[in-house]
N, C-alpha and C positions, 0 to 999 in steps of 0.2 A: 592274599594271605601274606605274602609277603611283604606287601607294602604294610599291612598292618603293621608286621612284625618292626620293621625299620620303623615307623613314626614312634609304636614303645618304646625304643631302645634311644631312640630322639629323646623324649622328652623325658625319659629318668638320666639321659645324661646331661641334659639343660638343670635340672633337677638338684643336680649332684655336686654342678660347677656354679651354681646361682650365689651360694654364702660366698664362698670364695673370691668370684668376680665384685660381688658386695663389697667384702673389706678390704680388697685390692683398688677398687675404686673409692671408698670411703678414705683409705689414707692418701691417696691423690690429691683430691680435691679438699681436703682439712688445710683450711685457710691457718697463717701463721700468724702464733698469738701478738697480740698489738704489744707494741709497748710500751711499759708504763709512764715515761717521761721521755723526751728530747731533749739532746745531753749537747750541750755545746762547752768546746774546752778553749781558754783565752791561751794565746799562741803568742809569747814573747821571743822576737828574734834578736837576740842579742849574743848569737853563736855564727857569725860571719861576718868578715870583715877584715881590718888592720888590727891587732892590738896595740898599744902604745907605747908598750915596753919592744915590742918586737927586734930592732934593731940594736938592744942594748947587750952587750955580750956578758952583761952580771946578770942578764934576767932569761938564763937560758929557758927555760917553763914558758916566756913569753915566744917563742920563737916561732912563727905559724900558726899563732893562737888567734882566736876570734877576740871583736873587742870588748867583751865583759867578761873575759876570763881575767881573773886576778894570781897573784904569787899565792892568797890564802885558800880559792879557790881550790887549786889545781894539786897544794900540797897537804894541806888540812883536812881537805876535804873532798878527795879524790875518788870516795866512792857514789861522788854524784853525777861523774863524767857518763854520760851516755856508752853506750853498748858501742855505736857505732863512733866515738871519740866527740871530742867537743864542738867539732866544728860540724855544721846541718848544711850549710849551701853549696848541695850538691845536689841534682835532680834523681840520683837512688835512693839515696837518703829522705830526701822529699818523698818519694814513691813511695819507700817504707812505712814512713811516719802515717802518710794517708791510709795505710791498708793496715795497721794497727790500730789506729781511729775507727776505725768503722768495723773493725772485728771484734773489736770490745763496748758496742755499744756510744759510740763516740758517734754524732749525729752531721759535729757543724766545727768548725774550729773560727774564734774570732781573733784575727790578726791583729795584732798594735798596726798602728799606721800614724806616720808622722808628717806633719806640715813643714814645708820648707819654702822659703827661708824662717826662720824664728823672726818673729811679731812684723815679718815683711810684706810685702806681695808674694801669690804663686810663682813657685822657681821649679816647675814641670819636670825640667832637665836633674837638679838636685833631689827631688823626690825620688826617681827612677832610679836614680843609683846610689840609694840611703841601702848604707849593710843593713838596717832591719826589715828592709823591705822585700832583700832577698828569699825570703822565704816564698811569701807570700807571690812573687814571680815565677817560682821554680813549681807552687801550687797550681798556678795559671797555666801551665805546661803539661802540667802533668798528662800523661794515658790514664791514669789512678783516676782525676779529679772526679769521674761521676758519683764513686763511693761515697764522697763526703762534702757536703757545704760547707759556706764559709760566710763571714762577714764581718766589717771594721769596727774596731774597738779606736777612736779616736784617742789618742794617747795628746790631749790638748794642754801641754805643760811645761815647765822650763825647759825651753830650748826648740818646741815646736809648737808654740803657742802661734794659736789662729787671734791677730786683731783685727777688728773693722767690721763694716756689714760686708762690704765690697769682698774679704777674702773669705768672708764665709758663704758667699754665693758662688766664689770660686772654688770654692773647695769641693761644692755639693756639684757643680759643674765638671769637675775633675772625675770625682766618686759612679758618676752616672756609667760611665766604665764596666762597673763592676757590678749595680745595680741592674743593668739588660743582660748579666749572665744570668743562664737559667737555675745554675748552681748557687746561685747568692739569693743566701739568709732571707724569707720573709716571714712575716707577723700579720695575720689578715689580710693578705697579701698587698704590703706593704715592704720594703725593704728596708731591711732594719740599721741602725745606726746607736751603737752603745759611745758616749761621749765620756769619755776621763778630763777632772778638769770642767765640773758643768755648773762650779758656784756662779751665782749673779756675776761676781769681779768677772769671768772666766767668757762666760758667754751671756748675754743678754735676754731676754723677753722675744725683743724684739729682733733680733739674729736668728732664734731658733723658728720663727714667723719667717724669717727671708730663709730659711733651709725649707720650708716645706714649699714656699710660694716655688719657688725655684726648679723644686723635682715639678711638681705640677706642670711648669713652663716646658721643660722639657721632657714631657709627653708621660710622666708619671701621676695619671689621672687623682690615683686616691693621695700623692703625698708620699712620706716614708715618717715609719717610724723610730724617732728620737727617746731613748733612752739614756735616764741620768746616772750615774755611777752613782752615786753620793746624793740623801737627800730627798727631798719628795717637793719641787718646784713643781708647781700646777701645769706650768707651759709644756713642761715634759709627758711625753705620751705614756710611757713606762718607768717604772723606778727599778733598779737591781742595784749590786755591786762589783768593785772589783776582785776583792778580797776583805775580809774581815779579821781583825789582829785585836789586842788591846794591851800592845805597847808598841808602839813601831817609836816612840825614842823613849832615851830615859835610861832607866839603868841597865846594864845588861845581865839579866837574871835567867834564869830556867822557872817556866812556866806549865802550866801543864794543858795538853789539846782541849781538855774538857772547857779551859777559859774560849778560846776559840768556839768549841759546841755551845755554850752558853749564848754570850755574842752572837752568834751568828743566829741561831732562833727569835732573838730576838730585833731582827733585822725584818723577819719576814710579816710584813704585813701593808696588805695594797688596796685596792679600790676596781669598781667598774670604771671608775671615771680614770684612774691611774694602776693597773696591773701591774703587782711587783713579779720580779723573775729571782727567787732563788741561785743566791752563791755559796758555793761547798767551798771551803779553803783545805786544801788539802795537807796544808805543810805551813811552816812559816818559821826560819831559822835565816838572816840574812847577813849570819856574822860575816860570811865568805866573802862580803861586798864593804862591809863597816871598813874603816879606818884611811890613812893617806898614802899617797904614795904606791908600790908594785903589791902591797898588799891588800887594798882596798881599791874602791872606784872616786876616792876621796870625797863623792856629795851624799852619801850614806849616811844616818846617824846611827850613834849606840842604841840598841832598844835591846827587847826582851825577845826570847826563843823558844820555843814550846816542845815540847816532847810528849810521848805516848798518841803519836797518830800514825797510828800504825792502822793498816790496811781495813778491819774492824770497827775501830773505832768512825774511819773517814764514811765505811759503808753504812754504819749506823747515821751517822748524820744524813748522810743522801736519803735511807730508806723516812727518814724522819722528814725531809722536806719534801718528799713524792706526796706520803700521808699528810703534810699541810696542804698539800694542792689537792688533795684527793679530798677533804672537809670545808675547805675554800674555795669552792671553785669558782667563786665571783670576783676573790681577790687575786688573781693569778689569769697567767694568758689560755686561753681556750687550747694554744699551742702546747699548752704544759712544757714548758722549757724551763730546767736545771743547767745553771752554770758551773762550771769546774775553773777553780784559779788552780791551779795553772796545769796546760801541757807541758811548759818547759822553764817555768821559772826557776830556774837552776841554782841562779844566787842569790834567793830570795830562801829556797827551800820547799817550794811549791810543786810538783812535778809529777808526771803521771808517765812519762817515757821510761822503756829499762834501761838502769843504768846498772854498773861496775858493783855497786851495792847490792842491788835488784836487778836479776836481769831477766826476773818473772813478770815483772812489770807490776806485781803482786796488786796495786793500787787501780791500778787501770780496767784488771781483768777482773774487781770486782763491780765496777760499771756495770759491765758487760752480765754478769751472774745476776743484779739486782733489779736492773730496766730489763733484759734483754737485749737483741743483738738485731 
């Protein structure tokens, strides 16, 4: 009788706790929603270094300043200085940047990288201690790095221009580096390689054939893939871009982002045989850099500046180029990768970090709200 008694009370209390353990267990195991796009942001380091005026005691502003900080910069346009000041080449700062990346949907950051010498041979030793490089070394460091991938935006242009076949196998030799980190960028599991600077004059046919023979040689069985900034050259495996504008010279006017929105949709259109990647431009005002002398970078031209890209506007473009990939999905990477110009192009106007302006980061954290996190 008694045993009887216990087994009922057993199993109306199994009875009682069964929903409960249910949806205690059900929210457990609720796998987290996918999402919609893989967001990589172009990473321009041109906040560490010497500035040029430094030294100059008329150019107080320059004094400890990175070397693309300009006198119009820092005074005109001082609500673009970052939260944490203008200078990044610092490994907190580094740390930072990484755990804001990846908290707002920020997937991959692709670093400029620059050839040194200019149209020489590899000069190892000048690469490693180029100030734009510093970023991307203090990434390599970081405890942060597993939050967020990374990979090379080849910035192949006046002043770090790759000539020959010989330094572009040197190059791809050098790169291999970064390629056997498990945090570097793939595409089909391919490591990926976006080229600036990939006209005919720029790079060859046959150079972009000695980059892939080369990863192969050394032990990168499928190759990497080579994407062109500009253009849709058949040799290249993927077509994107760097940023889209439509005046970067000329006269200097006000524009409005919707030109930008325009352009740029109609950028988007790729192939099985050549997958385009989607670029968002987020910003594009580069007066801060025009002109000669302590208030320009002097190799700047006058162009035009855009206004109304505000946080809305820049999320409507993104949610707009997800839904091209989401209708296309033949023309576009299996990866679904969206690019962002820029994380930090500051004197360009492009910029997704909090600054003095923002220090909601307002732009960034709607990444994060539209793909997910």
């Amino acid at each position: 009788m008694k045993c009887k008694y216990l087994k009922s009370a057993l199993a109306a209390l199994i009875a009682a706790s069964a929903p409960a353990c249910a949806e205690a267990s059900g929210n457990s195991e609720e796998p987290a929603p996918a999402k919609r796009a893989t967001i990589g942001a172009y990473y321009f380091d041109g906040w560490s270094g010497k500035n040029r005026y430094d030294a100059d005691p008329s150019q107080p502003w320059a004094k400890g300043a990175p070397t693309h900080l300009t006198k119009k910069l820092a005074e005109d346009f001082g609500f673009r200085e970052p939260v944490w000041g203008w200078r990044n080449d610092s490994q907190e700062i580094m740390d930072r940047q990484i755990r804001l990346a990846a908290e707002n949907g920020v997937d991959f950051f692709l670093f400029c990288w620059y050839w040194k010498d200019n149209k020489g041979p590899i000069n190892e030793a000048a690469i490693e201690s180029q100030p734009t490089h510093a970023s991307l070394n203090l990434y390599l460091k970081s405890k942060e790095k597993d939050k967020l991938k990374y990979c090379l935006l080849v910035a192949n242009h006046g002043g770090s221009e790759i000539i020959g076949d010989k330094n572009w196998e040197d190059a791809v030799k050098y790169w291999t580096r970064y390629f056997s980190d498990p945090q570097y960028m793939r595409v089909g599991g391919k490591p990926l390689v976006v080229i600036f600077g990939s006209g005919a004059n720029s790079i060859t046919d046959a150079q972009i054939k000695i980059m892939r023979e080369t990863a192969k040689k050394l032990g990168f069985k499928d190759g990497i893939a080579i994407a062109c900034c500009r253009g849709k050259r058949p040799s290249f495996d993927i077509a994107t871009r760097y940023n889209v504008n439509t005046s970067y010279k000329g006269e200097s006017r006000e524009l409005p982002y919707s030109d930008i929105a325009s352009a740029t949709k109609s950028t988007w259109n790729g192939s099985p045989e050549q997958p385009f990647i989607p670029t968002i431009t987020c910003g594009w005002d580069k007066r801060p850099w025009e002109g000669k002398g302590p208030e320009g970078l002097g190799n700047t031209p006058v162009g035009g500046y855009y206004t109304g890209d505000t946080p809305e506007a820049f999320g409507k473009l993104l949610s707009e180029a997800i839904k091209w990939m989401d209708e296309n999905p033949e023309k576009t990477l299996k990866e679904r990768i969206a690019l962002i110009y820029a994380w930090n192009e500051l004197g360009e106007g492009g910029y997704l970090v909090p600054t003095k302006g923002d220090p909601e980061a307002k732009k960034l954290k709607t990444i994060g709200e539209i793909v997910g996190k």
